[in-house]
C-alpha atoms as a printed R data frame, in Angstrom:
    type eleno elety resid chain resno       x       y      z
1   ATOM     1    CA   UNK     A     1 -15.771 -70.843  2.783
2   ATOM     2    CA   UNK     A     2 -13.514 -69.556  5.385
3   ATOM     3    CA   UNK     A     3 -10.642 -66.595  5.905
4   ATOM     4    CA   UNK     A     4  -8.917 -65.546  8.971
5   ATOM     5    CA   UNK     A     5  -9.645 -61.972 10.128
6   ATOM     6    CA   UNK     A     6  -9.513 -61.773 13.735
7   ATOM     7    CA   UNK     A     7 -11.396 -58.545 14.835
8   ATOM     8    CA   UNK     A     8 -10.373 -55.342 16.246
9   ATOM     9    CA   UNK     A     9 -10.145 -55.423 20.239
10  ATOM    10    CA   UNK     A    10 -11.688 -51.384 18.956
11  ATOM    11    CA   UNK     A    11 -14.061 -53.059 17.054
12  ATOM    12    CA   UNK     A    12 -17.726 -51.612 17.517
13  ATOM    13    CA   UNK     A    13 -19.717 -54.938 17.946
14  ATOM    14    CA   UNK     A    14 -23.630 -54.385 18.656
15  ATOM    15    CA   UNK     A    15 -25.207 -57.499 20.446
16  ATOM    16    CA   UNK     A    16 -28.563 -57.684 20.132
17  ATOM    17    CA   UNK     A    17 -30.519 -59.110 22.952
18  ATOM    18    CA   UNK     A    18 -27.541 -58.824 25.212
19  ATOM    19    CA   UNK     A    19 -29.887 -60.028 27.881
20  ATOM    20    CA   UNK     A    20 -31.129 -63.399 26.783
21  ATOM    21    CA   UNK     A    21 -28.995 -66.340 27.865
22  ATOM    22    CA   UNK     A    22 -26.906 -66.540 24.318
23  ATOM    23    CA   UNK     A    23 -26.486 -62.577 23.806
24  ATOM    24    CA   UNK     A    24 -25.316 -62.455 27.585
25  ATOM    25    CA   UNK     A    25 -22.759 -65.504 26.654
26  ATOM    26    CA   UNK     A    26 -21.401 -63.241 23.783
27  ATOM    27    CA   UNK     A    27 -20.951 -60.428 25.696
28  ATOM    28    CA   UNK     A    28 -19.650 -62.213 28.502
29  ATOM    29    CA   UNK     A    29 -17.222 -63.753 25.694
30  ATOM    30    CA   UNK     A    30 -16.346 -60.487 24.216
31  ATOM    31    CA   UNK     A    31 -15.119 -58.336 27.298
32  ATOM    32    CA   UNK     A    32 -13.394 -61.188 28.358
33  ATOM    33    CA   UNK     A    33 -10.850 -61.241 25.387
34  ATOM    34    CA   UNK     A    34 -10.717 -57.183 25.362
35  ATOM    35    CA   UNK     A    35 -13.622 -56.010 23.368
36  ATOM    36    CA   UNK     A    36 -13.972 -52.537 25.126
37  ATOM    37    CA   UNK     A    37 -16.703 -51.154 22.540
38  ATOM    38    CA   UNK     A    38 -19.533 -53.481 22.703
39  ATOM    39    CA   UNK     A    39 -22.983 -51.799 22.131
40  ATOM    40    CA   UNK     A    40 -25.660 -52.969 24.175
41  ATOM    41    CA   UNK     A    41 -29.097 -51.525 24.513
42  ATOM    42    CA   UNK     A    42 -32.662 -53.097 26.867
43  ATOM    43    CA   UNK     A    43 -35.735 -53.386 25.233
44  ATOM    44    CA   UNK     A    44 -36.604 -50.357 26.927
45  ATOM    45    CA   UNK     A    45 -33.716 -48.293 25.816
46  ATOM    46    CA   UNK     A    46 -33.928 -49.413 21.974
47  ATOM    47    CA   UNK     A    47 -37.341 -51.586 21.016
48  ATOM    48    CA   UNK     A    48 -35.703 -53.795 17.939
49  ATOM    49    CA   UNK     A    49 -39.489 -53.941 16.578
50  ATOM    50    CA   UNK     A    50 -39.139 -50.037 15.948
51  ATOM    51    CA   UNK     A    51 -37.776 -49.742 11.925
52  ATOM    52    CA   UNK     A    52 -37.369 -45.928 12.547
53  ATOM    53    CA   UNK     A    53 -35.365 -46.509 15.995
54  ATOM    54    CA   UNK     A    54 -33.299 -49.210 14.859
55  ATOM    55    CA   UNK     A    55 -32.520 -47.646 11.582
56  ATOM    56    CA   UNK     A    56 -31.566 -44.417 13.764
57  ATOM    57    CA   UNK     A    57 -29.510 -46.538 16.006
58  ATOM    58    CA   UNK     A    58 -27.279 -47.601 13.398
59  ATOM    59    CA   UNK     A    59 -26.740 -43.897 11.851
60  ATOM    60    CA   UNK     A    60 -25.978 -42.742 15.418
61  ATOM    61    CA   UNK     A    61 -23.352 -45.662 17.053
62  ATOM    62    CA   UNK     A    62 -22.519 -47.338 14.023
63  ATOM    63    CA   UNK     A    63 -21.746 -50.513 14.756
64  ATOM    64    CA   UNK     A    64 -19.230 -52.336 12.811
65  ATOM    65    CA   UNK     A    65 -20.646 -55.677 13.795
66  ATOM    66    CA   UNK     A    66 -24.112 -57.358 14.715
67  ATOM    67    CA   UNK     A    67 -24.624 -60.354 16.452
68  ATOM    68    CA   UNK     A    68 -28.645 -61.032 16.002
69  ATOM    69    CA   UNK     A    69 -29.034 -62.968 19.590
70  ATOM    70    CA   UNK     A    70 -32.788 -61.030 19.680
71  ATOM    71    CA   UNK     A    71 -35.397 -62.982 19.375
72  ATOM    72    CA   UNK     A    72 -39.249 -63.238 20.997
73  ATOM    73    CA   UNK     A    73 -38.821 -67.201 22.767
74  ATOM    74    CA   UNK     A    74 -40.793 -69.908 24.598
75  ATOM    75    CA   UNK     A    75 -42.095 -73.196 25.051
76  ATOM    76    CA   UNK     A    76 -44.720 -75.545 23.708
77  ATOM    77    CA   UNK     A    77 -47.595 -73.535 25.482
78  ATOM    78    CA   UNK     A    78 -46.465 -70.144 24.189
79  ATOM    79    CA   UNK     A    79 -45.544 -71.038 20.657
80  ATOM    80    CA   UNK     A    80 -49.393 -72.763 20.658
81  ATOM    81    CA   UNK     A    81 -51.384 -69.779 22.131
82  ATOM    82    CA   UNK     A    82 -49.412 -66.898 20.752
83  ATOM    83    CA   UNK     A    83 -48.182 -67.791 16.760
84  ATOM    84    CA   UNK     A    84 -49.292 -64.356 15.822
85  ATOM    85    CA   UNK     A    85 -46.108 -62.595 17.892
86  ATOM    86    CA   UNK     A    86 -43.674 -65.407 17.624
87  ATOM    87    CA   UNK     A    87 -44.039 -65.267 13.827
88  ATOM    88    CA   UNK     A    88 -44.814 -61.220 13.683
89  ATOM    89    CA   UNK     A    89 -42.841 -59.889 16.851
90  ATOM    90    CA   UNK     A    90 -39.635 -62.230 15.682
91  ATOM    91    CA   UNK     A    91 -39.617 -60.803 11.798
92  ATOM    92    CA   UNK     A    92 -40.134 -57.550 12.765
93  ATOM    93    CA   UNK     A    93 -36.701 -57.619 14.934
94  ATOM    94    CA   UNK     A    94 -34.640 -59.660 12.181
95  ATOM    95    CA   UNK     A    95 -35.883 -57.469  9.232
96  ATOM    96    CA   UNK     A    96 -35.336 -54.190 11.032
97  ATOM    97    CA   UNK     A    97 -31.780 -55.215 12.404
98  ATOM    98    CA   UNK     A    98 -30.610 -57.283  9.170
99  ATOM    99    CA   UNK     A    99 -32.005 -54.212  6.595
100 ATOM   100    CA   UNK     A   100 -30.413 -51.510  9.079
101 ATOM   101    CA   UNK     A   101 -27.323 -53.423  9.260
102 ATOM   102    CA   UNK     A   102 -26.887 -53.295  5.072
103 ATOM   103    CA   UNK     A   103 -27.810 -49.970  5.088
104 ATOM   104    CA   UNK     A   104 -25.374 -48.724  7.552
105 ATOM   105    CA   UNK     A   105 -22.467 -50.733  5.750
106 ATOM   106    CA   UNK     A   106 -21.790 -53.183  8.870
107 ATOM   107    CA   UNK     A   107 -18.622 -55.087  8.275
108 ATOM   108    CA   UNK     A   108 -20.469 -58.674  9.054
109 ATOM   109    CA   UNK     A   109 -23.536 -59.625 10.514
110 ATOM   110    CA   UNK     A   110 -23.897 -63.145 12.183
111 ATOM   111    CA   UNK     A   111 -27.655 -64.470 12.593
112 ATOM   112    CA   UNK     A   112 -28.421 -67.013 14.597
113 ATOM   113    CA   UNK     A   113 -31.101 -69.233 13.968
114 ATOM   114    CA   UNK     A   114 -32.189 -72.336 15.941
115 ATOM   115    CA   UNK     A   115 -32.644 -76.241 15.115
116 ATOM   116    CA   UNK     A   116 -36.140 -76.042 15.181
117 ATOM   117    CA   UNK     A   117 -35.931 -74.841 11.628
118 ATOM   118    CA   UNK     A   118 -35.566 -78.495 10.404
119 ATOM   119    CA   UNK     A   119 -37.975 -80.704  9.601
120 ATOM   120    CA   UNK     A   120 -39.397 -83.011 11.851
121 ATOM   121    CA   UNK     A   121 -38.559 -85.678 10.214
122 ATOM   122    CA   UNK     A   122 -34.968 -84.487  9.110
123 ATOM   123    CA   UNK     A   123 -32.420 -87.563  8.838
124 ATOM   124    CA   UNK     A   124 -30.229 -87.432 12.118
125 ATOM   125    CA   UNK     A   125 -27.686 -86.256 12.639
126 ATOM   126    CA   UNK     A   126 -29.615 -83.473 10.975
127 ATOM   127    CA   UNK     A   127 -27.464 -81.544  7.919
128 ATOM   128    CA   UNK     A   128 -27.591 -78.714  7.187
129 ATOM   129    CA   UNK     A   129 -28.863 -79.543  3.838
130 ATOM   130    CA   UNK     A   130 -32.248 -80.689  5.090
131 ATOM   131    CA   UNK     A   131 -33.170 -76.901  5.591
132 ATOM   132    CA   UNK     A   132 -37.280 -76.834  3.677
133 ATOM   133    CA   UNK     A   133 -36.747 -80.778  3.124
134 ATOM   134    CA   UNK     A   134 -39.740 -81.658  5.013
135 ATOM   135    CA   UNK     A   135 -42.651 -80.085  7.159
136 ATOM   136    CA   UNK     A   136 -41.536 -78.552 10.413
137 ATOM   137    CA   UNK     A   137 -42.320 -79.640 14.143
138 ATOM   138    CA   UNK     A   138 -46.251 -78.081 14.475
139 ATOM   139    CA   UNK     A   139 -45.500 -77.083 18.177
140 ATOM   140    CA   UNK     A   140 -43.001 -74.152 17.171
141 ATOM   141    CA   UNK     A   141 -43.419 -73.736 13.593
142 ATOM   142    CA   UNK     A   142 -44.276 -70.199 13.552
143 ATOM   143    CA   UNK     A   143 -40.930 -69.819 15.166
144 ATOM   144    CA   UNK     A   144 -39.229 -71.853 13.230
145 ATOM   145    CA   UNK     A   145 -41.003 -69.832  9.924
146 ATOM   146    CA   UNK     A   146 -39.728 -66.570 11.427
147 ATOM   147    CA   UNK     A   147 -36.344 -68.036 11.727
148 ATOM   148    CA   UNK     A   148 -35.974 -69.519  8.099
149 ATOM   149    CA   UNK     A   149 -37.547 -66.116  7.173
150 ATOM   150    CA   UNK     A   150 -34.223 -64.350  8.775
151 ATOM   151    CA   UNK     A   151 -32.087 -66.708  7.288
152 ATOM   152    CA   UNK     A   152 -33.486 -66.335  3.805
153 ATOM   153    CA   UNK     A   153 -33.041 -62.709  4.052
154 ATOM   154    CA   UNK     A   154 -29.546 -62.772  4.514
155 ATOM   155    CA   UNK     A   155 -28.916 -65.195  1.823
156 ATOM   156    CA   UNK     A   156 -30.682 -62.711 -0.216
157 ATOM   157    CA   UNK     A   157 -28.772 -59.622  0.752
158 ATOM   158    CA   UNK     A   158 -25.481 -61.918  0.328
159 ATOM   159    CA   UNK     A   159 -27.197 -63.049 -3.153
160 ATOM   160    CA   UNK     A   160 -28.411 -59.532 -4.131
161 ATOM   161    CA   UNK     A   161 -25.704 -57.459 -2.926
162 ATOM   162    CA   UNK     A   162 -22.709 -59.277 -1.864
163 ATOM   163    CA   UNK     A   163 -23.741 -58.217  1.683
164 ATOM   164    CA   UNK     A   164 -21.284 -60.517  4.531
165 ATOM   165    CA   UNK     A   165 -24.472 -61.677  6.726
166 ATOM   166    CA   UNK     A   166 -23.728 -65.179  8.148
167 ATOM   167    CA   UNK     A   167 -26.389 -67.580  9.961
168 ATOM   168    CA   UNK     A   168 -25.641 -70.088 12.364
169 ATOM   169    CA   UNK     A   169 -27.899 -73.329 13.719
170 ATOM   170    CA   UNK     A   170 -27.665 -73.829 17.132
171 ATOM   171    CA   UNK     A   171 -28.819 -77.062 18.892
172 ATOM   172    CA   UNK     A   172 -30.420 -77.003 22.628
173 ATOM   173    CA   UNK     A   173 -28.501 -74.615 24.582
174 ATOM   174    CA   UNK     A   174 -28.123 -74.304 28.454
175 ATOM   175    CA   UNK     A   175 -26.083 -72.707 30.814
176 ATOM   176    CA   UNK     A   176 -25.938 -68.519 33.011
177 ATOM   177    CA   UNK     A   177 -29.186 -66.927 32.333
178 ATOM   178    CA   UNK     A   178 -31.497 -69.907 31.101
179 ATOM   179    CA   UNK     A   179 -35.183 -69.948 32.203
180 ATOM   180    CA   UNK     A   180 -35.503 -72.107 35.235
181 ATOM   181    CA   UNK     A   181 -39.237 -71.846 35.511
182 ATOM   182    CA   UNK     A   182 -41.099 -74.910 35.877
183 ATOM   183    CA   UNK     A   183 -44.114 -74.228 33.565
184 ATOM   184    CA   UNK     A   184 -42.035 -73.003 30.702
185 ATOM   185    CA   UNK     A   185 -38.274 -73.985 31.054
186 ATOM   186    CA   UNK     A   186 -36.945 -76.705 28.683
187 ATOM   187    CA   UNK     A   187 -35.802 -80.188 29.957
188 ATOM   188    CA   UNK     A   188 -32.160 -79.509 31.305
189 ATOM   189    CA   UNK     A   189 -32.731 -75.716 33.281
190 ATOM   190    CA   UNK     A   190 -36.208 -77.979 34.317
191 ATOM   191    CA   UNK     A   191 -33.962 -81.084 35.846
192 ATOM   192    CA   UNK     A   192 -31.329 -79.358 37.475
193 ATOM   193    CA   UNK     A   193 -34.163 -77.297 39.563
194 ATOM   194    CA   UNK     A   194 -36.490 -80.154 40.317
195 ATOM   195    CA   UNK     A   195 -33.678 -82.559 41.440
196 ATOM   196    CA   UNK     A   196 -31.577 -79.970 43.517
197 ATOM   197    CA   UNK     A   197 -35.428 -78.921 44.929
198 ATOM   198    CA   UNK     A   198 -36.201 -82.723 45.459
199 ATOM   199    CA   UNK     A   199 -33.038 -83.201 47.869
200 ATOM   200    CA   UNK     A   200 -33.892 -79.995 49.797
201 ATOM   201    CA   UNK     A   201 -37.192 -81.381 50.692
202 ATOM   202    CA   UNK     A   202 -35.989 -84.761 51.560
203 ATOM   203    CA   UNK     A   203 -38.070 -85.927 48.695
204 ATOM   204    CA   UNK     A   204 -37.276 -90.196 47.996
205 ATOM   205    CA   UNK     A   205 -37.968 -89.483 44.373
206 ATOM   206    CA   UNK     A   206 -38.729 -87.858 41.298
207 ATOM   207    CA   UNK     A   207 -41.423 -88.219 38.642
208 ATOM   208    CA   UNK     A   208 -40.304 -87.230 34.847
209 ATOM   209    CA   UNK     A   209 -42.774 -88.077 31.546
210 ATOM   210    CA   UNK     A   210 -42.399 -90.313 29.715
211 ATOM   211    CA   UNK     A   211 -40.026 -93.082 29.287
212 ATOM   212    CA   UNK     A   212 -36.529 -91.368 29.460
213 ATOM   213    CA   UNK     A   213 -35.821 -93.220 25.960
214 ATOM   214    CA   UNK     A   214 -35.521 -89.540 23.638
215 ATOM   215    CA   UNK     A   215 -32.254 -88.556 22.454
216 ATOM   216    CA   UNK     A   216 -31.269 -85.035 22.624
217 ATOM   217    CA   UNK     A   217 -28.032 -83.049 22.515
218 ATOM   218    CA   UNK     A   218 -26.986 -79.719 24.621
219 ATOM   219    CA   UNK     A   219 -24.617 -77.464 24.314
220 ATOM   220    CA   UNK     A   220 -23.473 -75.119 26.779
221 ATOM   221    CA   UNK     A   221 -23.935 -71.512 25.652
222 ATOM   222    CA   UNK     A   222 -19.946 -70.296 26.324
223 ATOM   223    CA   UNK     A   223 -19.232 -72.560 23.708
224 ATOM   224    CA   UNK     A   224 -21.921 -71.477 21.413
225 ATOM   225    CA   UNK     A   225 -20.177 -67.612 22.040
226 ATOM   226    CA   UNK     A   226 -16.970 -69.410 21.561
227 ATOM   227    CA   UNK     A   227 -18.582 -70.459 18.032
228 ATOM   228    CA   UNK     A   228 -19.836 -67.198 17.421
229 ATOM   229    CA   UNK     A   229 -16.848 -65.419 17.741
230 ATOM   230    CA   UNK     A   230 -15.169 -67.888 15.493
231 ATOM   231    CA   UNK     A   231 -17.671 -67.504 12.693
232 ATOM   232    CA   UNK     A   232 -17.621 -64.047 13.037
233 ATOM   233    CA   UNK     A   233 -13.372 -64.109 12.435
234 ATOM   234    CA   UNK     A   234 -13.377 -66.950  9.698
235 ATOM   235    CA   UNK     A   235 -16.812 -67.720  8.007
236 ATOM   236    CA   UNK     A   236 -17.558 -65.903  5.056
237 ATOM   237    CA   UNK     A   237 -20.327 -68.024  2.959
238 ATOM   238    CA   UNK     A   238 -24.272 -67.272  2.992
239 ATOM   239    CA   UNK     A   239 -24.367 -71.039  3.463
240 ATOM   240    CA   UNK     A   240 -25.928 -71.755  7.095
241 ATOM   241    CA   UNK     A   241 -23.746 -73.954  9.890
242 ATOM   242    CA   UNK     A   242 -24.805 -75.845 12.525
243 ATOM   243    CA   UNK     A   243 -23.749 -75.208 16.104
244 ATOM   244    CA   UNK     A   244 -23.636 -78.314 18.347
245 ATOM   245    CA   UNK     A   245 -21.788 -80.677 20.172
246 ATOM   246    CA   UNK     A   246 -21.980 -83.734 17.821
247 ATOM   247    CA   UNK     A   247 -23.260 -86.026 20.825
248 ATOM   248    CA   UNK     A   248 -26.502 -87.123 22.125
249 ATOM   249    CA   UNK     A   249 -27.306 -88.322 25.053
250 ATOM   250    CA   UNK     A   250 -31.176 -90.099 26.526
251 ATOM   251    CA   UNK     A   251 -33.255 -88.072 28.714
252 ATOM   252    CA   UNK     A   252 -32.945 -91.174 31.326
253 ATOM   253    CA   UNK     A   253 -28.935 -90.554 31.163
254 ATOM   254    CA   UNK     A   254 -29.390 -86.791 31.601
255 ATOM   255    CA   UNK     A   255 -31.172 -86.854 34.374
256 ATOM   256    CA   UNK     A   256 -28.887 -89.623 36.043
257 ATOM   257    CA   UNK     A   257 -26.167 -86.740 35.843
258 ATOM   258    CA   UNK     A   258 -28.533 -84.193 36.873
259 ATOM   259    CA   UNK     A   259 -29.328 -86.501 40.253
260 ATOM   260    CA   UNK     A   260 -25.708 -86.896 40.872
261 ATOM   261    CA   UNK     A   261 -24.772 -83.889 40.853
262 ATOM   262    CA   UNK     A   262 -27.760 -82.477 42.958
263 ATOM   263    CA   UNK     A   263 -26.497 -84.971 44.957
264 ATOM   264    CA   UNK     A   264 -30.398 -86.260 44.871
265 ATOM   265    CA   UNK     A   265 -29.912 -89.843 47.215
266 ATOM   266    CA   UNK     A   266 -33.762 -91.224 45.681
267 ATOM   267    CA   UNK     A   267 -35.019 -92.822 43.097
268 ATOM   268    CA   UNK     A   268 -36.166 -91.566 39.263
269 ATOM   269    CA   UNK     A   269 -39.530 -92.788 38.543
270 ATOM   270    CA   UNK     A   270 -41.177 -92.306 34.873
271 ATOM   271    CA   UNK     A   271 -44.977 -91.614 34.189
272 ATOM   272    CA   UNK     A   272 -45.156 -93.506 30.969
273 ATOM   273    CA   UNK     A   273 -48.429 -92.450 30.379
274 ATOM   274    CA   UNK     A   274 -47.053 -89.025 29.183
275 ATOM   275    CA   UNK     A   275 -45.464 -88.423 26.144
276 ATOM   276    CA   UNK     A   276 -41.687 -88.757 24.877
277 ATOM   277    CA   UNK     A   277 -41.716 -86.199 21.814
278 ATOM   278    CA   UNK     A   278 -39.373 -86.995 18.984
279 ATOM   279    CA   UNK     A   279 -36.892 -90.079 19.490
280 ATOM   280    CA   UNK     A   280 -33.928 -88.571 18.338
281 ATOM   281    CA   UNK     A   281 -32.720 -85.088 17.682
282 ATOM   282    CA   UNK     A   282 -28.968 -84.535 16.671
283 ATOM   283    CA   UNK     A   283 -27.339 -81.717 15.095
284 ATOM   284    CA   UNK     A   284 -24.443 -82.848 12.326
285 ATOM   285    CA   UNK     A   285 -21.654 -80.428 13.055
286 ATOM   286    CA   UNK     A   286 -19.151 -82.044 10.653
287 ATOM   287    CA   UNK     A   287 -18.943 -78.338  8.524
288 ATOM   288    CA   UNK     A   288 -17.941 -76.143 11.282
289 ATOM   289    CA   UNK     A   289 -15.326 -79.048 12.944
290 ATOM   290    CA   UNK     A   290 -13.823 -78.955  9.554
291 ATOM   291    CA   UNK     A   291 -13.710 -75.073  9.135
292 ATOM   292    CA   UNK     A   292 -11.839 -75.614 13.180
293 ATOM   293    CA   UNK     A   293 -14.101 -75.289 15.551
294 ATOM   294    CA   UNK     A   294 -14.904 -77.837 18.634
295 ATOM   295    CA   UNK     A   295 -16.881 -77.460 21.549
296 ATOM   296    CA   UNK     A   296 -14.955 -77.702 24.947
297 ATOM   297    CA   UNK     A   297 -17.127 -77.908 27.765
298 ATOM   298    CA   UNK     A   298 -18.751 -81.464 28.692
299 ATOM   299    CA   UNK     A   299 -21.797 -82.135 29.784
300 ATOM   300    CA   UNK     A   300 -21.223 -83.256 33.175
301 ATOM   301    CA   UNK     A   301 -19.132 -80.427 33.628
302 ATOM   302    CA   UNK     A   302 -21.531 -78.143 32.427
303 ATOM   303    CA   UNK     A   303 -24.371 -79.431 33.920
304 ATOM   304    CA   UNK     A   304 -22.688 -78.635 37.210
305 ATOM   305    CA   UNK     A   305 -21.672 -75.139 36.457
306 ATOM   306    CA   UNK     A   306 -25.592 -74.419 34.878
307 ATOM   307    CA   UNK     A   307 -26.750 -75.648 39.216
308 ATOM   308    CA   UNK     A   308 -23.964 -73.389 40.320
309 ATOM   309    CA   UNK     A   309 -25.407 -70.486 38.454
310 ATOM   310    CA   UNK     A   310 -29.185 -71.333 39.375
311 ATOM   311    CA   UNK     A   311 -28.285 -71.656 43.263
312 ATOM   312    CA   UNK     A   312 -26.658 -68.636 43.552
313 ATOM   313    CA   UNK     A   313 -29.176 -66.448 41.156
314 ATOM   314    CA   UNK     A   314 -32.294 -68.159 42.298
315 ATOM   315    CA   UNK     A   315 -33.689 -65.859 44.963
316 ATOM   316    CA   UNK     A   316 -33.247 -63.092 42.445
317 ATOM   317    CA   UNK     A   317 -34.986 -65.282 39.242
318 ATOM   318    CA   UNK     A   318 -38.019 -65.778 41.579
């Protein structure tokens, strides 16, 4: 279900967690095509946990639309040791900024959720219709819970009250403002540090688990605010819609790129004695291509621009 309504370059747009790598994208996005009225607020400056303080946020600035980028995120490790806040911490910011958001009359709300929501053992490429097919990934499931949660909610509010909240799926993201940090980065912002590292020491190679055999996908997070602003003009249903790039590659191909263009002159080795994860993890983003909307930046390409943005940030992200 789609209708055309570009927005108002006036338009009061409220970005939460316009400090995370996909809120920053969105802003970035949104001043670039003239959106002069974007509210953004720090944790410090508005905590999204607060009901009283977001609900008094939305009286004051009234924001005509919400982009829910906010969101308590992490790896393996920290979903494992910590379920309690990425389960609690996580539903306390959706509730407070979906509930605020229907209570203030917001125009639309977008939510974005995250492909860990599927099942681990959803078909691939994974459909949207294999949302609660299956049981979820164990690693980040109280993520994943907290996300369906959000989702669910504004189905609900669509369902209850004809409220225009809108969820979208992304698939792995990279890109300006990812977490480059060894012990908790994912695999691309991970690669693109240890290879460009690996060169600068005059290392003759690199050691990466497993076999190199796992399929993933990444998108880079412009186009994900390039999606976002396109759902936001044209998508109307309750229905979710997956955000991806509709290609996979293996983690041995990835980090062939990732060597070249570190420039990395040695050799890839692979300790096969640690694990590979899932095989294969593919978003299908047959809905959204038909509604009009293709990704635009490749991987190469993007891979490149992702170093470009660690080398010249790194002294500061240390």
């Amino acid at each position: 279900m789609s209708s055309s309504s570009p927005l108002s370059k006036d338009a009061r747009i409220f970005v939460a967690g316009h400090r995370g790598m996909v809120g920053s994208a969105c802003a970035r996005l949104l001043r670039a095509r003239g959106y002069h009225n974007l509210l953004l607020r720090t944790r410090h400056e508005l905590d999204l946990r607060d009901t009283a303080a977001v609900r008094h946020f939305y009286e004051e600035y009234k924001p005509e639309y919400v982009i829910v980028a906010a969101a308590k995120v992490g790896g393996i490790i920290a979903n494992r040791d910590h379920p309690v806040e990425f389960l609690l911490h996580n539903m306390q910011i959706q509730n407070n900024l979906i509930s605020s958001a229907f209570e203030a009359g917001v125009k639309k709300l977008l939510f974005l959720g995250s492909s860990c929501i599927y099942p681990k053992f959803a078909p691939q490429p994974i459909p949207e219709s294999a949302l609660l097919t299956g049981a979820l990934e164990p690693t980040n499931e109280a993520y994943a819970i907290a996300k369906i949660a959000g989702i669910k909610l504004c189905q609900a509010y669509a369902a209850q009250y004809g409220a225009p909240f809108i969820s979208a799926m992304p698939t792995n993201l990279y890109g300006p403002e990812d977490n480059f940090d060894l012990t908790s980065s994912h695999v691309l912002p991970a690669l693109i540090r240890r290879f460009h590292e690996a060169k600068e020491r005059g290392d003759d190679s690199v050691t990466l688990w497993g076999t190199g055999s796992p399929r993933r996908e990444f998108l880079h997070v412009d186009d994900l605010a390039e999606a976002c602003l396109f759902l936001l003009e044209t998508y109307t249903s309750p229905e979710i819609v997956n955000v991806g790039c509709g290609e996979d590659v293996t983690i041995a191909e990835l980090a062939g790129i990732v060597k070249e263009t570190a420039g990395f002159a040695g050799e890839i080795r692979w300790d096969t004695t640690k694990p590979d994860g899932t095989p294969r993890k593919l978003m299908d983003i047959s809905k959204i291509r038909a509604l009009g909307w293709s990704p635009r930046i490749g991987l190469k390409e993007g891979v490149a621009s992702a170093a470009r943005w660690w080398l010249d940030h790194r002294e500061t992200l240390e």
